[in-house]
C-alpha positions in Angstrom: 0.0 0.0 0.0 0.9 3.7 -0.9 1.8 6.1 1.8 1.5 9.5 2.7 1.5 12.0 5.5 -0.1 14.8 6.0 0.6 17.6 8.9 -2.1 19.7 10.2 -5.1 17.5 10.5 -7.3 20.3 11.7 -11.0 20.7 9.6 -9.1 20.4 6.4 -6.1 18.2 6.8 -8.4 15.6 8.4 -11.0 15.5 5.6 -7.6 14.9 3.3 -6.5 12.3 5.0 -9.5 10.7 5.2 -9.8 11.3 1.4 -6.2 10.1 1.0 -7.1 6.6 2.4 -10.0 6.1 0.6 -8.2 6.7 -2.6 -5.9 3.6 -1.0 -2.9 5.5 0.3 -1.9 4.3 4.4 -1.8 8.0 5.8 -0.1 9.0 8.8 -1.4 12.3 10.2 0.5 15.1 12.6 -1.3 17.2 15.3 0.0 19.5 18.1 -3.1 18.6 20.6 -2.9 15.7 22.0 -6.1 15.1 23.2 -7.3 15.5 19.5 -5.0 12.8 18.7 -6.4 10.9 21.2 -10.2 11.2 20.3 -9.3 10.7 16.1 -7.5 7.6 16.9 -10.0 6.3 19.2 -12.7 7.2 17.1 -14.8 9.4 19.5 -13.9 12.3 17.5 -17.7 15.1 16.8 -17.2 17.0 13.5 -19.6 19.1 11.9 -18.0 18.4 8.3 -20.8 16.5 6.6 -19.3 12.9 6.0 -16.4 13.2 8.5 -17.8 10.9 10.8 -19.1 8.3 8.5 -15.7 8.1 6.9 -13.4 8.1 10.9 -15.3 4.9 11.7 -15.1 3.4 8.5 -11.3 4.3 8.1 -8.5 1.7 9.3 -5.5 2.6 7.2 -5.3 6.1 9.1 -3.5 7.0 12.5 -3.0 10.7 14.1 0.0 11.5 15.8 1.7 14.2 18.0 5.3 12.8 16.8 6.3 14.9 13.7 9.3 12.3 12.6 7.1 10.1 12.7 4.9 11.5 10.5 7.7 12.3 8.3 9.1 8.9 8.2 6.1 7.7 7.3 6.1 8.8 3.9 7.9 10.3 0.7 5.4 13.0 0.2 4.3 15.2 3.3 1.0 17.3 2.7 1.3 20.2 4.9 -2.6 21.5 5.8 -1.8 24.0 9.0 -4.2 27.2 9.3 -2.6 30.2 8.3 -4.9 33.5 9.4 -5.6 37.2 7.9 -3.5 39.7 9.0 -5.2 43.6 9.8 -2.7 44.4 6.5 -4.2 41.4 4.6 -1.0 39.5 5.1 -1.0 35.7 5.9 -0.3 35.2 9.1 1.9 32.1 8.3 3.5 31.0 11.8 2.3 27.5 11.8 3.6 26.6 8.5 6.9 28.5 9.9 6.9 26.3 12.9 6.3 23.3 10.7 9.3 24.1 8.8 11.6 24.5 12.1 10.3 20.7 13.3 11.4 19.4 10.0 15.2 21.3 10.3 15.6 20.2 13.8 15.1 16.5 12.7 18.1 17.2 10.5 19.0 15.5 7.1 16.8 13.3 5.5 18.5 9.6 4.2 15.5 9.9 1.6 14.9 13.0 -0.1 11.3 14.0 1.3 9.1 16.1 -0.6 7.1 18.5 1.5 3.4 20.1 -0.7 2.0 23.1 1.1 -2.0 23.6 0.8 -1.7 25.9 3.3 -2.8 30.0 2.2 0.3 31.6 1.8 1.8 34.7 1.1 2.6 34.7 -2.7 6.6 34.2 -2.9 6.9 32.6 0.4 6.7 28.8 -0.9 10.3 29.6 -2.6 11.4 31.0 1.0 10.5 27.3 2.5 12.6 25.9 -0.4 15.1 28.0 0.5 15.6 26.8 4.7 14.8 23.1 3.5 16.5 22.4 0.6 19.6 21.7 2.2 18.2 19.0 4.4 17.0 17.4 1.7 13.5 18.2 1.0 11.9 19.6 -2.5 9.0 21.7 -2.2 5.7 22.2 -3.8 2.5 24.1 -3.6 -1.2 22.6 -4.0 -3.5 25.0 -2.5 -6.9 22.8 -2.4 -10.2 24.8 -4.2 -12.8 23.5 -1.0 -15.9 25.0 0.7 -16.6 24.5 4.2 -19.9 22.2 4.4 -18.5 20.4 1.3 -15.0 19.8 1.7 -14.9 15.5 1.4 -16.8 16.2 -1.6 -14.8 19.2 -3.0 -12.0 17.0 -2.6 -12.9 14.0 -4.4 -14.4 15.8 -7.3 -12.5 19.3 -7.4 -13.5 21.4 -10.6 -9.5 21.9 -11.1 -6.0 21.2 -9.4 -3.1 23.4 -9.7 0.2 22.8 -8.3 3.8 24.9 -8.1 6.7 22.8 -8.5 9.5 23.2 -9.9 9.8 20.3 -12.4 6.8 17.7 -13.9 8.3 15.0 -11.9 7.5 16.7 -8.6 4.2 17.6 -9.9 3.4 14.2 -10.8 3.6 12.5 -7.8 1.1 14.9 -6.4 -1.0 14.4 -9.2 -0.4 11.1 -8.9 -2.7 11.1 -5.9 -5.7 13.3 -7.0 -5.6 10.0 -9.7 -6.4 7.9 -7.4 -8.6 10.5 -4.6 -11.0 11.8 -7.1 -14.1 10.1 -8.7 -14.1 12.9 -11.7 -11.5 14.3 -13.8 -10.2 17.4 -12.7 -8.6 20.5 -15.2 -5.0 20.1 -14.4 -2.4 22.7 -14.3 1.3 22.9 -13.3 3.6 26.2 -12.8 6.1 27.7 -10.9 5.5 28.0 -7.3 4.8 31.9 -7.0 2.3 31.4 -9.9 0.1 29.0 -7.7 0.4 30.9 -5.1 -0.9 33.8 -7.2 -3.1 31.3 -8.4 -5.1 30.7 -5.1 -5.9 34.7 -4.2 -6.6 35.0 -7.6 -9.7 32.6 -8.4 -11.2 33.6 -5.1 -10.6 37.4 -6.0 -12.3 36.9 -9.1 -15.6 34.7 -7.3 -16.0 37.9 -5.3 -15.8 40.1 -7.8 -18.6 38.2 -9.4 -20.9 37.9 -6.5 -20.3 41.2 -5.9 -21.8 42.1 -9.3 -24.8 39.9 -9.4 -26.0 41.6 -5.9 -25.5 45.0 -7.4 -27.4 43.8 -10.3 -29.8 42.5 -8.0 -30.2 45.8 -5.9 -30.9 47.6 -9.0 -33.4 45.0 -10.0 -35.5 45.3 -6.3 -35.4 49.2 -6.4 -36.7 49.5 -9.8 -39.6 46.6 -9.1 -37.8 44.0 -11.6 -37.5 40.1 -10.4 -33.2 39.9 -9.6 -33.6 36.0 -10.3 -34.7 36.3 -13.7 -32.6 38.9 -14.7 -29.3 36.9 -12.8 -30.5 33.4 -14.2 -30.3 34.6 -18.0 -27.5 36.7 -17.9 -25.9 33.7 -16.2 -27.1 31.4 -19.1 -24.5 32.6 -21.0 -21.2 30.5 -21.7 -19.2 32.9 -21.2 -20.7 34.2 -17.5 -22.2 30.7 -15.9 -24.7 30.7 -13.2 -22.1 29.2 -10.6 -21.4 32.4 -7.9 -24.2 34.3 -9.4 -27.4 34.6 -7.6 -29.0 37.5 -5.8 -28.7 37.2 -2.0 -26.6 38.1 1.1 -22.8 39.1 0.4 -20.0 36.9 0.6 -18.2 36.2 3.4 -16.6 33.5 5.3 -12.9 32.1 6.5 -11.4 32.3 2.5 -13.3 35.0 0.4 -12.7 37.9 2.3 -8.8 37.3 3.3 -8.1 35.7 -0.2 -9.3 39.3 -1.8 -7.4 41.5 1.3 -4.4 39.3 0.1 -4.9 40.3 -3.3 -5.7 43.8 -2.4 -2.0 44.2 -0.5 -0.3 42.1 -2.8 -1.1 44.4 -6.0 -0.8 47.4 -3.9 2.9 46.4 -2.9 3.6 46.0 -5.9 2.5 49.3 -7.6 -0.5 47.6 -9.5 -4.0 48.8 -9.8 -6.7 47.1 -7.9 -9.7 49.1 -8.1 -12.0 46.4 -9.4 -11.1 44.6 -6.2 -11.1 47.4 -3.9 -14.7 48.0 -5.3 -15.9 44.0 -4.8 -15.1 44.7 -1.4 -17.2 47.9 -0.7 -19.9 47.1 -2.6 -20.0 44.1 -0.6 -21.0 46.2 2.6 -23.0 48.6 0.7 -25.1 45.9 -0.5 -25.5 44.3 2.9 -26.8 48.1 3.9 -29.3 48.2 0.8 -30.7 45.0 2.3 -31.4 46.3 5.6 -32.6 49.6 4.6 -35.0 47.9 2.2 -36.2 45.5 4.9 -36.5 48.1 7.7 -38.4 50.7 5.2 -41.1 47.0 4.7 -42.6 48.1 8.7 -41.8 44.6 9.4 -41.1 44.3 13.2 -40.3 40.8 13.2 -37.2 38.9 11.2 -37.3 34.9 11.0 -34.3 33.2 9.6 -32.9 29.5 9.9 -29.3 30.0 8.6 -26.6 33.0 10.1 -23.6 31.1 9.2 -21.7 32.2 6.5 -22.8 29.4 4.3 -26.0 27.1 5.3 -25.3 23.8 6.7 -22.2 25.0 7.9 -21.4 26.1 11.9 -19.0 28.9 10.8 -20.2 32.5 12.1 -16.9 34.1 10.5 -17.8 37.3 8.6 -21.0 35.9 7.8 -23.2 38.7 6.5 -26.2 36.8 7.6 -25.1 37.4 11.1 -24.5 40.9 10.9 -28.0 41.4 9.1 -29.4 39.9 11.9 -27.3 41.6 14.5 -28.1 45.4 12.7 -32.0 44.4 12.5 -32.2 43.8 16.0 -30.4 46.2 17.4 -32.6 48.7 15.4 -35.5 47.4 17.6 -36.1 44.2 15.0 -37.0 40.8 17.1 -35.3 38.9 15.4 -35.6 34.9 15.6 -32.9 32.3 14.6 -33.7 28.8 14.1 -30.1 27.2 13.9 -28.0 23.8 14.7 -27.4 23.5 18.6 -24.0 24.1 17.7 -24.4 27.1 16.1 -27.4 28.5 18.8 -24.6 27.9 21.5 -22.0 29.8 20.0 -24.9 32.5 19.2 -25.9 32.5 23.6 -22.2 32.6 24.4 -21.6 36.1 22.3 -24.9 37.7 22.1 -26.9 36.2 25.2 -30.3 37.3 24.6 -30.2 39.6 22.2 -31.9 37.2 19.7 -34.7 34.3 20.3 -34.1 30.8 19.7 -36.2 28.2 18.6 
Protein backbone atom coordinates (compact mmCIF):
# COMPACT_ATOMS: atom_id res chain seq x y z
CA UNK A 1 0.00 0.00 0.00
CA UNK A 2 0.90 3.69 -0.87
CA UNK A 3 1.85 6.12 1.79
CA UNK A 4 1.45 9.54 2.66
CA UNK A 5 1.51 11.98 5.47
CA UNK A 6 -0.08 14.81 6.01
CA UNK A 7 0.56 17.56 8.91
CA UNK A 8 -2.06 19.66 10.22
CA UNK A 9 -5.09 17.53 10.51
CA UNK A 10 -7.34 20.29 11.72
CA UNK A 11 -10.98 20.65 9.59
CA UNK A 12 -9.13 20.37 6.43
CA UNK A 13 -6.14 18.21 6.84
CA UNK A 14 -8.44 15.57 8.44
CA UNK A 15 -11.02 15.47 5.59
CA UNK A 16 -7.65 14.89 3.28
CA UNK A 17 -6.52 12.26 5.03
CA UNK A 18 -9.53 10.68 5.19
CA UNK A 19 -9.77 11.28 1.42
CA UNK A 20 -6.20 10.13 0.98
CA UNK A 21 -7.08 6.64 2.39
CA UNK A 22 -10.05 6.07 0.58
CA UNK A 23 -8.19 6.73 -2.64
CA UNK A 24 -5.92 3.58 -1.02
CA UNK A 25 -2.91 5.50 0.29
CA UNK A 26 -1.87 4.33 4.40
CA UNK A 27 -1.80 8.05 5.80
CA UNK A 28 -0.12 8.96 8.81
CA UNK A 29 -1.41 12.34 10.25
CA UNK A 30 0.47 15.13 12.64
CA UNK A 31 -1.32 17.21 15.28
CA UNK A 32 -0.02 19.47 18.10
CA UNK A 33 -3.07 18.60 20.56
CA UNK A 34 -2.93 15.72 22.02
CA UNK A 35 -6.07 15.11 23.19
CA UNK A 36 -7.32 15.53 19.53
CA UNK A 37 -4.99 12.83 18.68
CA UNK A 38 -6.36 10.86 21.16
CA UNK A 39 -10.18 11.19 20.30
CA UNK A 40 -9.27 10.72 16.13
CA UNK A 41 -7.51 7.63 16.88
CA UNK A 42 -10.02 6.27 19.19
CA UNK A 43 -12.73 7.20 17.06
CA UNK A 44 -14.78 9.36 19.47
CA UNK A 45 -13.90 12.34 17.51
CA UNK A 46 -17.68 15.12 16.77
CA UNK A 47 -17.22 17.00 13.49
CA UNK A 48 -19.56 19.14 11.88
CA UNK A 49 -18.04 18.35 8.26
CA UNK A 50 -20.80 16.47 6.57
CA UNK A 51 -19.34 12.93 6.04
CA UNK A 52 -16.36 13.20 8.54
CA UNK A 53 -17.82 10.90 10.76
CA UNK A 54 -19.06 8.30 8.53
CA UNK A 55 -15.68 8.06 6.91
CA UNK A 56 -13.44 8.09 10.91
CA UNK A 57 -15.26 4.92 11.74
CA UNK A 58 -15.07 3.37 8.51
CA UNK A 59 -11.29 4.27 8.06
CA UNK A 60 -8.48 1.73 9.32
CA UNK A 61 -5.50 2.58 7.17
CA UNK A 62 -5.33 6.15 9.06
CA UNK A 63 -3.53 6.97 12.48
CA UNK A 64 -3.03 10.72 14.14
CA UNK A 65 0.02 11.45 15.77
CA UNK A 66 1.67 14.17 17.98
CA UNK A 67 5.25 12.78 16.78
CA UNK A 68 6.26 14.87 13.66
CA UNK A 69 9.29 12.29 12.62
CA UNK A 70 7.12 10.05 12.67
CA UNK A 71 4.87 11.49 10.46
CA UNK A 72 7.74 12.28 8.28
CA UNK A 73 9.13 8.90 8.17
CA UNK A 74 6.06 7.74 7.31
CA UNK A 75 6.11 8.76 3.88
CA UNK A 76 7.87 10.32 0.70
CA UNK A 77 5.38 12.97 0.22
CA UNK A 78 4.31 15.21 3.31
CA UNK A 79 0.97 17.26 2.73
CA UNK A 80 1.33 20.23 4.85
CA UNK A 81 -2.59 21.52 5.84
CA UNK A 82 -1.76 23.95 9.01
CA UNK A 83 -4.15 27.16 9.33
CA UNK A 84 -2.62 30.23 8.25
CA UNK A 85 -4.95 33.48 9.39
CA UNK A 86 -5.62 37.19 7.87
CA UNK A 87 -3.47 39.68 9.02
CA UNK A 88 -5.15 43.61 9.78
CA UNK A 89 -2.73 44.38 6.52
CA UNK A 90 -4.16 41.38 4.64
CA UNK A 91 -1.04 39.45 5.15
CA UNK A 92 -0.97 35.74 5.86
CA UNK A 93 -0.33 35.18 9.13
CA UNK A 94 1.89 32.09 8.27
CA UNK A 95 3.45 31.03 11.79
CA UNK A 96 2.26 27.47 11.79
CA UNK A 97 3.65 26.65 8.51
CA UNK A 98 6.86 28.53 9.93
CA UNK A 99 6.92 26.32 12.94
CA UNK A 100 6.29 23.27 10.68
CA UNK A 101 9.29 24.11 8.78
CA UNK A 102 11.59 24.53 12.14
CA UNK A 103 10.31 20.73 13.29
CA UNK A 104 11.41 19.43 10.03
CA UNK A 105 15.21 21.26 10.35
CA UNK A 106 15.56 20.22 13.76
CA UNK A 107 15.11 16.49 12.71
CA UNK A 108 18.11 17.23 10.53
CA UNK A 109 19.02 15.52 7.15
CA UNK A 110 16.81 13.27 5.51
CA UNK A 111 18.45 9.65 4.21
CA UNK A 112 15.55 9.89 1.55
CA UNK A 113 14.89 13.02 -0.14
CA UNK A 114 11.35 14.04 1.33
CA UNK A 115 9.06 16.13 -0.61
CA UNK A 116 7.10 18.53 1.46
CA UNK A 117 3.37 20.14 -0.66
CA UNK A 118 2.00 23.14 1.14
CA UNK A 119 -1.98 23.61 0.85
CA UNK A 120 -1.65 25.88 3.27
CA UNK A 121 -2.79 29.98 2.24
CA UNK A 122 0.32 31.64 1.82
CA UNK A 123 1.80 34.73 1.07
CA UNK A 124 2.64 34.67 -2.73
CA UNK A 125 6.62 34.22 -2.91
CA UNK A 126 6.86 32.57 0.43
CA UNK A 127 6.73 28.83 -0.92
CA UNK A 128 10.31 29.64 -2.58
CA UNK A 129 11.36 31.01 1.02
CA UNK A 130 10.50 27.29 2.46
CA UNK A 131 12.60 25.85 -0.40
CA UNK A 132 15.13 27.99 0.53
CA UNK A 133 15.60 26.79 4.71
CA UNK A 134 14.82 23.11 3.49
CA UNK A 135 16.49 22.45 0.61
CA UNK A 136 19.62 21.73 2.23
CA UNK A 137 18.15 19.00 4.35
CA UNK A 138 17.05 17.37 1.70
CA UNK A 139 13.52 18.16 1.03
CA UNK A 140 11.85 19.57 -2.47
CA UNK A 141 8.99 21.73 -2.16
CA UNK A 142 5.68 22.22 -3.78
CA UNK A 143 2.55 24.06 -3.61
CA UNK A 144 -1.17 22.56 -4.02
CA UNK A 145 -3.50 25.04 -2.49
CA UNK A 146 -6.93 22.82 -2.41
CA UNK A 147 -10.15 24.83 -4.25
CA UNK A 148 -12.80 23.54 -0.98
CA UNK A 149 -15.89 24.97 0.70
CA UNK A 150 -16.63 24.46 4.21
CA UNK A 151 -19.90 22.20 4.43
CA UNK A 152 -18.53 20.41 1.31
CA UNK A 153 -15.01 19.77 1.70
CA UNK A 154 -14.93 15.54 1.36
CA UNK A 155 -16.78 16.24 -1.62
CA UNK A 156 -14.81 19.24 -2.99
CA UNK A 157 -11.98 17.00 -2.62
CA UNK A 158 -12.87 13.97 -4.39
CA UNK A 159 -14.36 15.83 -7.34
CA UNK A 160 -12.45 19.26 -7.45
CA UNK A 161 -13.53 21.39 -10.63
CA UNK A 162 -9.47 21.86 -11.09
CA UNK A 163 -6.05 21.23 -9.36
CA UNK A 164 -3.07 23.44 -9.73
CA UNK A 165 0.20 22.77 -8.30
CA UNK A 166 3.79 24.90 -8.14
CA UNK A 167 6.71 22.78 -8.51
CA UNK A 168 9.52 23.23 -9.86
CA UNK A 169 9.77 20.28 -12.41
CA UNK A 170 6.82 17.72 -13.94
CA UNK A 171 8.25 15.00 -11.85
CA UNK A 172 7.55 16.74 -8.61
CA UNK A 173 4.18 17.60 -9.86
CA UNK A 174 3.39 14.18 -10.84
CA UNK A 175 3.64 12.47 -7.77
CA UNK A 176 1.06 14.94 -6.38
CA UNK A 177 -1.04 14.44 -9.21
CA UNK A 178 -0.39 11.07 -8.86
CA UNK A 179 -2.67 11.11 -5.88
CA UNK A 180 -5.68 13.27 -6.96
CA UNK A 181 -5.63 10.01 -9.68
CA UNK A 182 -6.39 7.93 -7.37
CA UNK A 183 -8.63 10.49 -4.59
CA UNK A 184 -10.95 11.80 -7.07
CA UNK A 185 -14.09 10.08 -8.66
CA UNK A 186 -14.10 12.92 -11.67
CA UNK A 187 -11.54 14.33 -13.83
CA UNK A 188 -10.22 17.42 -12.72
CA UNK A 189 -8.63 20.45 -15.15
CA UNK A 190 -5.01 20.11 -14.38
CA UNK A 191 -2.37 22.69 -14.33
CA UNK A 192 1.35 22.86 -13.35
CA UNK A 193 3.56 26.22 -12.79
CA UNK A 194 6.08 27.75 -10.89
CA UNK A 195 5.54 27.95 -7.28
CA UNK A 196 4.78 31.94 -7.04
CA UNK A 197 2.35 31.37 -9.87
CA UNK A 198 0.13 28.99 -7.67
CA UNK A 199 0.43 30.88 -5.11
CA UNK A 200 -0.85 33.81 -7.23
CA UNK A 201 -3.10 31.30 -8.38
CA UNK A 202 -5.12 30.72 -5.14
CA UNK A 203 -5.87 34.68 -4.23
CA UNK A 204 -6.60 34.97 -7.58
CA UNK A 205 -9.74 32.57 -8.41
CA UNK A 206 -11.21 33.60 -5.05
CA UNK A 207 -10.57 37.41 -6.04
CA UNK A 208 -12.34 36.89 -9.05
CA UNK A 209 -15.64 34.72 -7.28
CA UNK A 210 -16.03 37.93 -5.26
CA UNK A 211 -15.84 40.12 -7.76
CA UNK A 212 -18.56 38.19 -9.43
CA UNK A 213 -20.92 37.92 -6.46
CA UNK A 214 -20.27 41.20 -5.86
CA UNK A 215 -21.81 42.08 -9.32
CA UNK A 216 -24.82 39.87 -9.40
CA UNK A 217 -26.00 41.59 -5.95
CA UNK A 218 -25.48 45.01 -7.37
CA UNK A 219 -27.38 43.77 -10.27
CA UNK A 220 -29.84 42.54 -7.97
CA UNK A 221 -30.23 45.77 -5.93
CA UNK A 222 -30.94 47.57 -9.00
CA UNK A 223 -33.36 44.98 -9.96
CA UNK A 224 -35.46 45.33 -6.30
CA UNK A 225 -35.37 49.18 -6.41
CA UNK A 226 -36.70 49.49 -9.81
CA UNK A 227 -39.65 46.56 -9.11
CA UNK A 228 -37.80 43.96 -11.60
CA UNK A 229 -37.46 40.05 -10.45
CA UNK A 230 -33.24 39.91 -9.59
CA UNK A 231 -33.61 36.02 -10.25
CA UNK A 232 -34.73 36.26 -13.67
CA UNK A 233 -32.61 38.89 -14.75
CA UNK A 234 -29.32 36.92 -12.81
CA UNK A 235 -30.54 33.44 -14.16
CA UNK A 236 -30.30 34.59 -18.03
CA UNK A 237 -27.46 36.71 -17.85
CA UNK A 238 -25.88 33.69 -16.19
CA UNK A 239 -27.13 31.41 -19.06
CA UNK A 240 -24.51 32.64 -21.02
CA UNK A 241 -21.21 30.46 -21.68
CA UNK A 242 -19.19 32.92 -21.19
CA UNK A 243 -20.68 34.21 -17.47
CA UNK A 244 -22.18 30.70 -15.91
CA UNK A 245 -24.73 30.67 -13.20
CA UNK A 246 -22.08 29.24 -10.56
CA UNK A 247 -21.41 32.40 -7.94
CA UNK A 248 -24.17 34.26 -9.39
CA UNK A 249 -27.43 34.63 -7.56
CA UNK A 250 -29.02 37.46 -5.76
CA UNK A 251 -28.75 37.17 -2.03
CA UNK A 252 -26.60 38.15 1.10
CA UNK A 253 -22.81 39.12 0.38
CA UNK A 254 -19.98 36.89 0.61
CA UNK A 255 -18.18 36.22 3.42
CA UNK A 256 -16.57 33.47 5.30
CA UNK A 257 -12.89 32.05 6.52
CA UNK A 258 -11.44 32.30 2.49
CA UNK A 259 -13.30 34.97 0.44
CA UNK A 260 -12.71 37.86 2.30
CA UNK A 261 -8.81 37.32 3.32
CA UNK A 262 -8.13 35.73 -0.23
CA UNK A 263 -9.33 39.27 -1.76
CA UNK A 264 -7.40 41.50 1.27
CA UNK A 265 -4.39 39.33 0.09
CA UNK A 266 -4.92 40.28 -3.30
CA UNK A 267 -5.68 43.80 -2.40
CA UNK A 268 -2.03 44.16 -0.46
CA UNK A 269 -0.25 42.08 -2.82
CA UNK A 270 -1.10 44.36 -6.00
CA UNK A 271 -0.83 47.45 -3.86
CA UNK A 272 2.85 46.41 -2.91
CA UNK A 273 3.62 45.96 -5.94
CA UNK A 274 2.50 49.33 -7.58
CA UNK A 275 -0.54 47.59 -9.49
CA UNK A 276 -3.96 48.80 -9.82
CA UNK A 277 -6.67 47.07 -7.94
CA UNK A 278 -9.67 49.08 -8.09
CA UNK A 279 -12.04 46.37 -9.37
CA UNK A 280 -11.10 44.58 -6.19
CA UNK A 281 -11.13 47.45 -3.93
CA UNK A 282 -14.72 47.96 -5.34
CA UNK A 283 -15.88 44.04 -4.79
CA UNK A 284 -15.10 44.74 -1.43
CA UNK A 285 -17.20 47.89 -0.66
CA UNK A 286 -19.86 47.12 -2.61
CA UNK A 287 -20.02 44.05 -0.58
CA UNK A 288 -20.97 46.17 2.60
CA UNK A 289 -23.04 48.62 0.68
CA UNK A 290 -25.13 45.89 -0.52
CA UNK A 291 -25.47 44.33 2.94
CA UNK A 292 -26.78 48.06 3.90
CA UNK A 293 -29.34 48.19 0.78
CA UNK A 294 -30.71 44.99 2.27
CA UNK A 295 -31.45 46.33 5.58
CA UNK A 296 -32.57 49.58 4.56
CA UNK A 297 -34.95 47.90 2.23
CA UNK A 298 -36.17 45.48 4.91
CA UNK A 299 -36.53 48.11 7.71
CA UNK A 300 -38.45 50.68 5.16
CA UNK A 301 -41.14 47.05 4.71
CA UNK A 302 -42.56 48.07 8.69
CA UNK A 303 -41.78 44.62 9.38
CA UNK A 304 -41.13 44.26 13.23
CA UNK A 305 -40.33 40.79 13.19
CA UNK A 306 -37.24 38.89 11.21
CA UNK A 307 -37.31 34.90 11.00
CA UNK A 308 -34.31 33.18 9.60
CA UNK A 309 -32.90 29.48 9.88
CA UNK A 310 -29.31 30.00 8.64
CA UNK A 311 -26.58 33.01 10.12
CA UNK A 312 -23.61 31.06 9.22
CA UNK A 313 -21.74 32.20 6.47
CA UNK A 314 -22.80 29.43 4.28
CA UNK A 315 -25.99 27.05 5.35
CA UNK A 316 -25.31 23.81 6.66
CA UNK A 317 -22.19 24.99 7.88
CA UNK A 318 -21.35 26.06 11.88
CA UNK A 319 -18.97 28.89 10.78
CA UNK A 320 -20.17 32.55 12.10
CA UNK A 321 -16.88 34.12 10.49
CA UNK A 322 -17.76 37.27 8.64
CA UNK A 323 -21.00 35.86 7.79
CA UNK A 324 -23.22 38.67 6.49
CA UNK A 325 -26.23 36.81 7.61
CA UNK A 326 -25.12 37.40 11.14
CA UNK A 327 -24.48 40.94 10.92
CA UNK A 328 -27.98 41.41 9.13
CA UNK A 329 -29.44 39.85 11.88
CA UNK A 330 -27.35 41.56 14.45
CA UNK A 331 -28.10 45.37 12.73
CA UNK A 332 -31.99 44.43 12.51
CA UNK A 333 -32.20 43.80 15.97
CA UNK A 334 -30.38 46.16 17.39
CA UNK A 335 -32.64 48.69 15.43
CA UNK A 336 -35.49 47.44 17.59
CA UNK A 337 -36.13 44.22 15.04
CA UNK A 338 -36.96 40.82 17.08
CA UNK A 339 -35.34 38.93 15.39
CA UNK A 340 -35.64 34.92 15.64
CA UNK A 341 -32.85 32.29 14.57
CA UNK A 342 -33.71 28.83 14.11
CA UNK A 343 -30.08 27.19 13.93
CA UNK A 344 -27.96 23.85 14.68
CA UNK A 345 -27.43 23.48 18.62
CA UNK A 346 -24.03 24.14 17.73
CA UNK A 347 -24.40 27.13 16.08
CA UNK A 348 -27.42 28.46 18.83
CA UNK A 349 -24.58 27.87 21.50
CA UNK A 350 -22.05 29.82 19.97
CA UNK A 351 -24.90 32.54 19.18
CA UNK A 352 -25.95 32.52 23.62
CA UNK A 353 -22.24 32.65 24.41
CA UNK A 354 -21.64 36.11 22.34
CA UNK A 355 -24.89 37.67 22.09
CA UNK A 356 -26.92 36.23 25.20
CA UNK A 357 -30.29 37.27 24.61
CA UNK A 358 -30.17 39.62 22.23
CA UNK A 359 -31.92 37.16 19.69
CA UNK A 360 -34.74 34.26 20.25
CA UNK A 361 -34.05 30.81 19.71
CA UNK A 362 -36.17 28.16 18.60
Amino acid sequence: MKTMSVIGIGRLGLCFSLTLEAGGYDVVGCDIDQEYVNKINTKTLVSFEPGVNEKLQHSSQFVATTALKKCVDHARIIFVTVASYSEPDGRYDVSQVDSVVDGLIALGIQQEQKHLVICTNVNPGYSDTVYDRLRGYNWEVSFNPETIAQGSILRDQEAPDCVYVGSDSQDLADEILDAYTNMCTNTPSVHVMDRLSAELTKVSLNCYLTCKISFANMVGDLATSLGADPESILKAVGSDSRINNKFFRYGFGWGGPCFPRDTRAFIRLANNNQVPHDMCTASNSSNQSHLQFQIEQFLASGATEYVTDSVTYKKGTIILEEAQQLEFALRLASSGVEVTIKESEEVTRQLQETYGDLFNYE
